[in-house]
KEVEX-846774 format. One record per residue (C-alpha): residue number from 1; x, y, z. Coordinates in steps of 0.25 Angstrom, whole numbers, plus 2048, in hexadecimal, padded with zeros to 3 digits. Layout:
pt num NUM	east X	north Y	up Z .
...
//
This chain:
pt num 1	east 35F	north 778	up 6DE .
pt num 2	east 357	north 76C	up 6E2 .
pt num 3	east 359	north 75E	up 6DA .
pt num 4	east 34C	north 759	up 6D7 .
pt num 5	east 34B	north 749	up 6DB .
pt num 6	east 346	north 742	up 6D0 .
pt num 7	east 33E	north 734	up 6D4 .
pt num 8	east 342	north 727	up 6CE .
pt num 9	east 337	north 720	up 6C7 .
pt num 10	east 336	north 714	up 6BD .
pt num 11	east 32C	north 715	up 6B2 .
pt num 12	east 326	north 705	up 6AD .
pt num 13	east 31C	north 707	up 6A0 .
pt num 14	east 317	north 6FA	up 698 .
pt num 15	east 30E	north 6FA	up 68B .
pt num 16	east 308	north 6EE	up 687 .
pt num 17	east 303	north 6F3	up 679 .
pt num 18	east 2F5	north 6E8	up 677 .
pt num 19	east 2F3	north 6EE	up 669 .
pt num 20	east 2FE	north 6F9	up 667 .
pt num 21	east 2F7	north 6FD	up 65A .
pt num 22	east 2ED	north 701	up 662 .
pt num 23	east 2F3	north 707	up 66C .
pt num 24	east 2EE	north 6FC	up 677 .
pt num 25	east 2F5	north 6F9	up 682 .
pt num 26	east 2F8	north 6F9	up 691 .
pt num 27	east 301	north 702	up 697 .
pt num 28	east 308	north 700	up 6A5 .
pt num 29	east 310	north 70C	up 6AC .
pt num 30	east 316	north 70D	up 6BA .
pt num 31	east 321	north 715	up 6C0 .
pt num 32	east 326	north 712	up 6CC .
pt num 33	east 330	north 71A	up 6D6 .
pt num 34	east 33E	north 713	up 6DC .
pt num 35	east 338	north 70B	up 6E4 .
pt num 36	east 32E	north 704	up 6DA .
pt num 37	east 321	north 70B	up 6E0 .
pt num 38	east 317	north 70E	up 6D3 .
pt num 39	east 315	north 71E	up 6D3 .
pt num 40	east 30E	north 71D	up 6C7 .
pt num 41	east 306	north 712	up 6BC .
pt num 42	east 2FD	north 711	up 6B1 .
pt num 43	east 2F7	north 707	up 6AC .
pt num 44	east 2F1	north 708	up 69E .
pt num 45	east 2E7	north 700	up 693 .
pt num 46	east 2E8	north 70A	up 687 .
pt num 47	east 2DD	north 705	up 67E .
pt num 48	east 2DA	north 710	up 672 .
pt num 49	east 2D2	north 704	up 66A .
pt num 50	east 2C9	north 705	up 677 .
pt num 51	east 2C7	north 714	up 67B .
pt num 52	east 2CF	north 721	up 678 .
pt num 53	east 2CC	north 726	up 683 .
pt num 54	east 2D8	north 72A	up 68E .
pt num 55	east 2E1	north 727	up 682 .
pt num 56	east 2DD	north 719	up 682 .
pt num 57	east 2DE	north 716	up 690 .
pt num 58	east 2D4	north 70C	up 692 .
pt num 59	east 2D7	north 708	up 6A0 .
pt num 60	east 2E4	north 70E	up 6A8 .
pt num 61	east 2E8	north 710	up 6B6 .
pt num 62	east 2F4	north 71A	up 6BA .
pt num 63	east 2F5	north 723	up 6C7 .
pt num 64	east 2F8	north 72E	up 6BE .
pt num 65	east 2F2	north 73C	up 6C3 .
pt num 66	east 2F6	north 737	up 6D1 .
pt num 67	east 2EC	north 72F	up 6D2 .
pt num 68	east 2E7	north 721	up 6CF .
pt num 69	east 2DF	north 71F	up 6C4 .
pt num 70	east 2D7	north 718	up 6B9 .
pt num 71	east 2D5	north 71A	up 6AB .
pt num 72	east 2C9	north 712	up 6A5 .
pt num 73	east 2C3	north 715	up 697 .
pt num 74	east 2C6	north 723	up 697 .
pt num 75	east 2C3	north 727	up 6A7 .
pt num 76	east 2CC	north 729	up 6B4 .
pt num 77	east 2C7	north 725	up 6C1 .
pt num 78	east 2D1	north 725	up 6CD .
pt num 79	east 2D3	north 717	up 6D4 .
pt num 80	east 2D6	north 712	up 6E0 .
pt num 81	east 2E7	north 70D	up 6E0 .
pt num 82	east 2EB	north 700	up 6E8 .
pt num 83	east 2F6	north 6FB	up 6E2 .
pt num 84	east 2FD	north 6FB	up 6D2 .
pt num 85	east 2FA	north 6EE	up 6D2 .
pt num 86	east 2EE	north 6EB	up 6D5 .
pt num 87	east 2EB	north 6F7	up 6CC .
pt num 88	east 2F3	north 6EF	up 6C0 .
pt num 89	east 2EB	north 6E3	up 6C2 .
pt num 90	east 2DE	north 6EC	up 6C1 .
pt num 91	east 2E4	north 6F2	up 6B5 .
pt num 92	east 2E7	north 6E4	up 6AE .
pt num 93	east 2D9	north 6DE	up 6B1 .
pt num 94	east 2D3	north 6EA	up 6AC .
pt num 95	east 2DA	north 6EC	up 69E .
pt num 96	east 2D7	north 6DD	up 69B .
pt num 97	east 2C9	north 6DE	up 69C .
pt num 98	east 2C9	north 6EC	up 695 .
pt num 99	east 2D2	north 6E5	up 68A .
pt num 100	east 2C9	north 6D7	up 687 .
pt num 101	east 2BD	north 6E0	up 689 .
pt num 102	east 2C1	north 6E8	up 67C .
pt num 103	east 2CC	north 6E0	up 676 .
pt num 104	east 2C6	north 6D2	up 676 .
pt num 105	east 2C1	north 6CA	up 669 .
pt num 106	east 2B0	north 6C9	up 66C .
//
């Protein structure tokens, strides 16, 4: 009989609700092994007031499906990964200027 080895890994979720009536918010997912090395992310706007489409996912990126990708309006298209961060900071300047586009008084 052969004991299966089971990997450690350490699972971090924040939502930030921007209007939980409406089911707005921003979502953040890692897990990381032991050693702190991000095995897998998704970063989330969810955004029904906007566009139903891929369950309100207005703009995401996750490296889901073994491979890294974006979600925009409804479409995936594969990116090119250089690091989480840099990937984070992409994702936050994206969402504000998603967010005032549609959310803003005029």
């Amino acid at each position: 009989m052969t004991k299966k080895s089971q990997k450690t890994t350490y699972r971090k979720e924040d939502r930030h609700y921007l209007d939980k009536k409406h089911g707005i918010l921003i979502q953040r997912i890692i897990v990381t092994d032991i050693q702190g090395k991000i095995e897998h992310y998704s970063l989330a706007y969810i955004d029904p007031t906007i566009s139903t489409q891929d369950n309100g996912r207005i703009l995401g990126y996750d490296n889901s499906h073994n491979y890294h990708h974006k979600h925009w309006f409804g479409t995936v298209e594969a990116i090119e990964f250089s690091s989480f961060e840099h990937l984070e900071t992409k994702f936050e300047e994206e969402f504000w200027e998603i967010y005032h586009e549609h959310h803003s008084k005029k």
